[in-house]
C-alpha positions as CSV (number, residue, x, y, z in Angstrom):
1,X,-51.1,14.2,19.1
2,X,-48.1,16.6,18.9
3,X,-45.3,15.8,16.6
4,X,-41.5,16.2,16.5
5,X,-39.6,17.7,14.1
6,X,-36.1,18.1,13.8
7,X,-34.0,19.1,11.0
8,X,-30.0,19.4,10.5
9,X,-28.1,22.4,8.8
10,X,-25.3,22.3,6.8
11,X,-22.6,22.6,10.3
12,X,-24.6,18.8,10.5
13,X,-26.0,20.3,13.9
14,X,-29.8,19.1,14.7
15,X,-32.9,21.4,15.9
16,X,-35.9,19.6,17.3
17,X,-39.0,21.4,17.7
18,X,-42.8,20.2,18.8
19,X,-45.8,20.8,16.1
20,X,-49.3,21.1,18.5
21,X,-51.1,20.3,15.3
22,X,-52.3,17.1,15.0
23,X,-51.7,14.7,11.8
24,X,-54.2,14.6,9.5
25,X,-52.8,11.0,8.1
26,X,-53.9,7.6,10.0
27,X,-51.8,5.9,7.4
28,X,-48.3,6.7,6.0
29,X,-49.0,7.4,1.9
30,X,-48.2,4.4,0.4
31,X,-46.1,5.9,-2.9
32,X,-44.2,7.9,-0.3
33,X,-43.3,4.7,1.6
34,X,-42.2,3.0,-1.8
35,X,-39.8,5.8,-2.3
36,X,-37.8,5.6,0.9
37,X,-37.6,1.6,0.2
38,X,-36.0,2.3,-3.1
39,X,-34.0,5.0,-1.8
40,X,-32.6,2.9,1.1
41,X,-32.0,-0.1,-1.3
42,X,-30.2,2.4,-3.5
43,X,-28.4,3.9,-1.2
44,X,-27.2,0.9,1.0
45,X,-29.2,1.6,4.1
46,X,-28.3,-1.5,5.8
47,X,-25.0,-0.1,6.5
48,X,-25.9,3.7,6.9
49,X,-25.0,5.5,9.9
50,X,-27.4,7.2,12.4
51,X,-25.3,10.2,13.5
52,X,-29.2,12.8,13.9
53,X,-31.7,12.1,15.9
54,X,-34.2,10.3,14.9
55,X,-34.9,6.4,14.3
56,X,-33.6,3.9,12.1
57,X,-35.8,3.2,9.1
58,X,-38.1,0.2,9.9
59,X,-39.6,-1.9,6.6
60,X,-40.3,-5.2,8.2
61,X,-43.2,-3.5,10.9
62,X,-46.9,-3.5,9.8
63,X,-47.9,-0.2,8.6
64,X,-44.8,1.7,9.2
65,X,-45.3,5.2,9.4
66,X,-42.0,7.3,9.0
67,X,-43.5,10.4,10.2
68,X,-45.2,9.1,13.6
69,X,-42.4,7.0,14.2
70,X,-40.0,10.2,13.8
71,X,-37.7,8.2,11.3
72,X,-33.8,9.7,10.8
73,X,-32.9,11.8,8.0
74,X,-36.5,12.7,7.2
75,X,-39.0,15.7,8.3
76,X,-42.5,15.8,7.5
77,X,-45.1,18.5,7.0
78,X,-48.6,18.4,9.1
79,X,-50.1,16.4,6.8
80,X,-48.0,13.7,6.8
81,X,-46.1,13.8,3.6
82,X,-42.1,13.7,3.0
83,X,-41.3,17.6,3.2
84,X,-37.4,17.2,3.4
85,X,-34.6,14.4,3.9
86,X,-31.5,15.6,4.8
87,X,-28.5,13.1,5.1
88,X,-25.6,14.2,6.9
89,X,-22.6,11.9,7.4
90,X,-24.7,8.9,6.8
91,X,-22.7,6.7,4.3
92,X,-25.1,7.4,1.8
93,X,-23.5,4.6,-1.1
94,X,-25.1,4.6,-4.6
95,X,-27.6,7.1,-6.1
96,X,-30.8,8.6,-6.1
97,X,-33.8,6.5,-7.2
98,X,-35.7,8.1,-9.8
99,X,-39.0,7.6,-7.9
100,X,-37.8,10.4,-5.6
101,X,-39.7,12.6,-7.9
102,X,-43.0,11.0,-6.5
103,X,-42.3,13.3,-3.4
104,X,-44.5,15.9,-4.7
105,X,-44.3,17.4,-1.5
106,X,-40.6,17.3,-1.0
107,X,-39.4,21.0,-0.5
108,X,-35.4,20.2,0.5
109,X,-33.2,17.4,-0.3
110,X,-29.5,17.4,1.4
111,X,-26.4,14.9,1.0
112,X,-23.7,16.8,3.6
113,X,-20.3,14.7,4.1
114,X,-21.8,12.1,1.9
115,X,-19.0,11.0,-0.8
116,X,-20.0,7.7,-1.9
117,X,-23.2,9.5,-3.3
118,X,-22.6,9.1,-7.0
119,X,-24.7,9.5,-9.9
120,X,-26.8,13.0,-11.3
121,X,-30.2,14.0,-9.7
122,X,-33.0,12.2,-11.7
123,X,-34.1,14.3,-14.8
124,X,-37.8,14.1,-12.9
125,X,-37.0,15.7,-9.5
126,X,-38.8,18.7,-9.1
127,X,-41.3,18.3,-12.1
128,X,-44.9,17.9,-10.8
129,X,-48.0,18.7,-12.2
């Protein structure tokens, strides 16, 4: 199964690009799914705008799977696992969870054109073991 990437830089201009190598996940990791719930409730997803490609984030399907289903603002790596979220224009409102830090595999985290962001990064973001 190919996937699709696509990342935005800081110009808030999109690249996709195709990855030939196959998942390795049947099954979105469940900790990593828990994070993007609290970071949409924290950041008022119900009224964020989807200006990137990518989907909408979904909660209320069985077994949603952010990666397969090529979800906005997110990219992951190959083996299924958060490896960046970059908002861009997005009306991000509130702050950052504190469970982003479960994202062990998180290498880039972006808020471009995003003033109702308030708040300081949690004191846990980068610190894994």
């Amino acid at each position: 199964m190919a996937t699709s990437f696509t990342t935005v830089n800081d110009a808030g201009n999109s690249s996709s690009w195709i990855e030939d190598q196959a998942l390795s996940c049947s099954q979105f990791p469940p900790i990593e799914l828990a994070v993007l719930q609290d970071l949409y409730h924290s950041g008022q997803g119900e009224g964020w705008v989807y200006t990137s490609s990518g989907t909408p984030w979904d909660f209320n399907q069985p077994n949603p799977n952010p990666c397969y289903e090529n979800w906005a603002f997110i990219n992951c790596s190959t083996s299924c696992s958060i490896a960046e979220i970059q908002f861009y224009d997005s009306n991000y409102v509130g702050t950052l969870p504190s469970s982003i830090s479960n994202l062990t595999n998180l290498v880039s985290l972006g808020f471009k054109l995003e003033p109702k962001l308030t708040g300081t990064l949690p004191s846990t973001i980068g610190k894994y073991d």
